[in-house]
C-alpha positions in Angstrom: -5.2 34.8 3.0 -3.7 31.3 2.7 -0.1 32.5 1.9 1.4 35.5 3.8 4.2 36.8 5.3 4.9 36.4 8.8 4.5 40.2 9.9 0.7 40.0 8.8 0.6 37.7 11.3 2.7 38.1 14.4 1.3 42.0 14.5 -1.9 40.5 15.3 -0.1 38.3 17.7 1.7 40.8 19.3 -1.8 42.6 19.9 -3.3 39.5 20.9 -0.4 38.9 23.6 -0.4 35.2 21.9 2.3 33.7 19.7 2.4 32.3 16.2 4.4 28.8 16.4 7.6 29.2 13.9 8.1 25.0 13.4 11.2 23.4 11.7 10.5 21.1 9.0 13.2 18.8 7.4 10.6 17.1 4.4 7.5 17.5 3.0 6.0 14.7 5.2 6.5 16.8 8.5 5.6 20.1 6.7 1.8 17.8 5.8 2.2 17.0 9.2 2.3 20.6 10.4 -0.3 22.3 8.1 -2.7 19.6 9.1 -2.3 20.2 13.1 -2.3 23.8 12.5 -5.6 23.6 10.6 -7.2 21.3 13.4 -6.4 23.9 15.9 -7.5 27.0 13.8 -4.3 28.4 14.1 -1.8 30.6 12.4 1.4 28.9 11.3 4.9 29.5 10.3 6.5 26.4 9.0 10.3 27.0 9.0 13.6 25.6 7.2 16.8 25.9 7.8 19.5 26.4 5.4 21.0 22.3 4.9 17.5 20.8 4.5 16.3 24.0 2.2 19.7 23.2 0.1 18.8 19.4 0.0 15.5 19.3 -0.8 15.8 22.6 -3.2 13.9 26.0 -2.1 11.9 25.8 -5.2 10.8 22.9 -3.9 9.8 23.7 -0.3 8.3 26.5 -2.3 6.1 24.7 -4.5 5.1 22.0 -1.8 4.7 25.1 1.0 2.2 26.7 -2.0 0.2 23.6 -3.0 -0.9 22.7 0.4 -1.1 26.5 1.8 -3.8 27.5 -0.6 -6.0 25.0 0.3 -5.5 25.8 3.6 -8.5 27.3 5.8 -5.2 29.4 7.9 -2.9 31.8 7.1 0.6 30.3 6.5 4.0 32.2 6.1 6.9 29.8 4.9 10.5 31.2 6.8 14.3 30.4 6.0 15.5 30.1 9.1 19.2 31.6 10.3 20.6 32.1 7.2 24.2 33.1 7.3 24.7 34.0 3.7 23.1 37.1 2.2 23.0 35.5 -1.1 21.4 32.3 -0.5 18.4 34.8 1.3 18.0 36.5 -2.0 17.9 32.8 -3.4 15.2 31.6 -1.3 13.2 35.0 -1.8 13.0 34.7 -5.3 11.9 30.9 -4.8 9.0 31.7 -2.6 10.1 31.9 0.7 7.9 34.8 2.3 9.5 35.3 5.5 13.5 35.6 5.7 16.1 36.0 8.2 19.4 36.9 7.7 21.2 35.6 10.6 25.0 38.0 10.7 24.6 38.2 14.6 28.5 36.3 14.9 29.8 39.5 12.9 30.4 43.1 14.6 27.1 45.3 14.7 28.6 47.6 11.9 28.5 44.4 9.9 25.5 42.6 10.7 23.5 46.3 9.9 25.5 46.1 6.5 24.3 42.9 6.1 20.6 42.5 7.1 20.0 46.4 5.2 21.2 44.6 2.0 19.0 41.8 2.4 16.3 43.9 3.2 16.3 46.1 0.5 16.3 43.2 -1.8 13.7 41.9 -0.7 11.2 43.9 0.5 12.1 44.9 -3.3 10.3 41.9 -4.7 7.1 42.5 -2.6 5.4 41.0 0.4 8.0 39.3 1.6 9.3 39.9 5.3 12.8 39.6 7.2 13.8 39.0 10.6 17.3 40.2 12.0 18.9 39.3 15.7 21.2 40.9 17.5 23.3 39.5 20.0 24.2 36.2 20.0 21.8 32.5 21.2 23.9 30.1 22.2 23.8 26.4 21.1 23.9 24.6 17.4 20.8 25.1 15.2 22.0 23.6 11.9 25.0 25.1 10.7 25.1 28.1 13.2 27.1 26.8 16.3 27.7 29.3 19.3 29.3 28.2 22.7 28.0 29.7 25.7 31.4 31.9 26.4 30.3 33.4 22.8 27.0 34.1 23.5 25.9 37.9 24.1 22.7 39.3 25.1 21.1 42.3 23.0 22.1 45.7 24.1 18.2 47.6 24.2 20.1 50.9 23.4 21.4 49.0 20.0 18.3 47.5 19.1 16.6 50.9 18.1 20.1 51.9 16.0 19.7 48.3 14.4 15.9 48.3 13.4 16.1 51.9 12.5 19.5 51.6 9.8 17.9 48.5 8.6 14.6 48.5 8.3 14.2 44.7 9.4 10.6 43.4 10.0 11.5 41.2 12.9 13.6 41.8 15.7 15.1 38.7 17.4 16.8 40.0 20.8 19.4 37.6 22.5 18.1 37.0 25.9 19.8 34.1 27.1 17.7 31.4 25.5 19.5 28.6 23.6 19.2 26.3 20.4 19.0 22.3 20.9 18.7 20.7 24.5 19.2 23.2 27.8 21.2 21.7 30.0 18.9 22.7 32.9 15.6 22.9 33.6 15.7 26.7 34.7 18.1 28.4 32.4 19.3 31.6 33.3 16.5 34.1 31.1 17.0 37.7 31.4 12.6 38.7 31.2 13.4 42.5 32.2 15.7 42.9 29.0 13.4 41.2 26.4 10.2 44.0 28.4 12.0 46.9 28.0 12.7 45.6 24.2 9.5 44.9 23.4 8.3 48.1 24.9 10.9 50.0 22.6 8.9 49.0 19.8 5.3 47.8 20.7 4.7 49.7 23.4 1.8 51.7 22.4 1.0 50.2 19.2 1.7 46.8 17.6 5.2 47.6 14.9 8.3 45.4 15.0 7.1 41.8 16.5 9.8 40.4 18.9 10.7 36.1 17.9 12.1 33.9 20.7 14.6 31.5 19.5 15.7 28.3 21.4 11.7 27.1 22.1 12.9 23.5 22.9 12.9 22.1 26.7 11.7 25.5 28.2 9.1 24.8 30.8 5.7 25.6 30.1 5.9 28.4 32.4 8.3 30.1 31.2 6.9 29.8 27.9 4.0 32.0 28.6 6.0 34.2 30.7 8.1 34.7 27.0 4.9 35.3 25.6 3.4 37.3 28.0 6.2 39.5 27.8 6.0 40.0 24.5 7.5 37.2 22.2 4.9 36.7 19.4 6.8 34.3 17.0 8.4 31.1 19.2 10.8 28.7 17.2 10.8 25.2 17.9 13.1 23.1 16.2 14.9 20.0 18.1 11.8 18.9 19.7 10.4 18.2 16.1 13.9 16.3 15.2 13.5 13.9 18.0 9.8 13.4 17.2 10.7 12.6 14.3 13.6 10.3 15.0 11.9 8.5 17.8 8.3 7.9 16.1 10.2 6.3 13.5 12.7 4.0 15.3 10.1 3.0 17.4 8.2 2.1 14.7 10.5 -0.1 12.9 12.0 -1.5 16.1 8.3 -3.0 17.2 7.5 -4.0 13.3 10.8 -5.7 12.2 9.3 -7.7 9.7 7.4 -5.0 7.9 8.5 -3.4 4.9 6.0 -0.6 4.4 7.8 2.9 4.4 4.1 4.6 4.0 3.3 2.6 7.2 6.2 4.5 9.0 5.4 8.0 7.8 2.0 8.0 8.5 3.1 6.6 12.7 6.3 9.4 12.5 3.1 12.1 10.6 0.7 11.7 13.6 3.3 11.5 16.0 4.3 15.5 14.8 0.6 16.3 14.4 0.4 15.3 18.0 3.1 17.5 19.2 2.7 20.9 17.3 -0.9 20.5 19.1 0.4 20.7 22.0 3.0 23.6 21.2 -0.1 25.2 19.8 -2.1 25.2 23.0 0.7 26.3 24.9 1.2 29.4 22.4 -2.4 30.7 23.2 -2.8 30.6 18.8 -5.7 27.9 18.9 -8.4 29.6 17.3 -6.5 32.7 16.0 -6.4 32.3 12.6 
């Protein structure tokens, strides 16, 4: 049960009323790093790329590495390419060994983003258990190459959801409701709960069928985290608070060992600095002991 997609395990989430942490990972040593706080915390996981670092390091790669350590994992593990513009480099990363995609055509008109995420879903529900998440509307901020300012941004229309999961048949629904990729420039940003109820309840309101992701996890306050969750979000992505973990550990690091030349020195400080941090998120989630 090592390997699955992520629908096997947000639908327990979503009937839980506690979310699955969805973690971006830009190298193997943060994706170690991830596994290993998941496992302390007995807790699903969904370790994440997005499309430059898949492209860098290779899919088949991520693949292979995602594979090796999730088998010997004691947790159920879903490996997700994350907002993915192109349809093509979906199908790429599906036949790789991706198990969780998302086709990311929110910036286009509805017409065109259904066109879009039904071809990818056909494809790849095609090659077996493998998931996809769709969005509709628009999250502002940058989130690797997918850059939306705020005057661009539009929240999901409820009304449009149904007419979007219905033509595509998506496994994930990812509603725009006001959250935002990289850093929030307030404390308290603007979060429209009664939209992402009333979209949730479309779908889950008796029983437990399309689970609902949150984007834009970075710098929300715990609070409103659970409120997210409580309100239905059962897959959370957290990406930029992991790239300045990352950064940080590691020039803090060198900057207090200057005359130290040990790179496997610095990966294990940046490797328990991330472990230390995705427990955290995972407390927060309610997911500690779910798996």
């Amino acid at each position: 049960m090592s390997i699955v997609n992520a629908k096997e395990i947000l639908l327990k989430a979503t009937a839980g009323r506690y979310a699955v942490g969805a973690f971006n990972v830009t190298n193997i040593i943060q994706m170690e790093a991830v596994i290993e706080a998941a496992v302390n915390k007995n807790a699903p996981l969904i370790i994440q790329t997005s499309v430059t670092p898949s492209k860098f390091i290779g899919p088949k790669v991520f693949s292979a590495v995602y594979r090796t350590l999730a088998e010997s994992a004691p947790i159920p593990i879903c490996l997700h390419l994350d907002h993915s513009t192109d349809a093509e480099y979906c199908k790429e990363c599906a036949d790789a060994g991706y198990t969780n995609i998302m086709i990311d055509a929110s910036k286009q008109v509805f017409g065109e983003n259904v066109r879009q995420t039904k071809y990818v879903c056909d494809y790849v529900h095609n090659l077996g258990s493998i998931t996809v998440e769709g969005e509709l509307g628009t999250v502002s901020g940058v989130e690797d190459q997918i850059k939306v300012a705020e005057n661009e941004a539009a929240l999901c229309d409820p009304d449009k959801a149904i007419e979007f999961v219905e033509k595509t048949g998506v496994d994930l629904f990812a509603p725009a409701i006001g959250t935002a990729h990289g850093i929030y420039k307030t404390k308290n940003p603007k979060l429209d709960f009664d939209r992402l109820k009333i979209i949730f309840d479309l779908f889950n309101g008796k029983t437990p069928t399309i689970p609902i992701v949150i984007h834009g996890g970075t710098g929300l306050q715990p609070d409103v985290v659970k409120k997210l969750i409580s309100l239905g979000g059962s897959k959370f992505n957290v990406s930029t608070d992991l790239k300045h973990v990352l950064i940080d550990s590691t020039y803090d690091y060198i900057s207090s060992h200057r005359d130290e030349y040990n790179p496997g020195k610095i990966d294990k400080a940046m490797k328990e600095a991330i472990i230390k941090r995705i427990e955290s998120w995972i407390d927060l989630f309610g997911s500690a002991g779910k798996a």
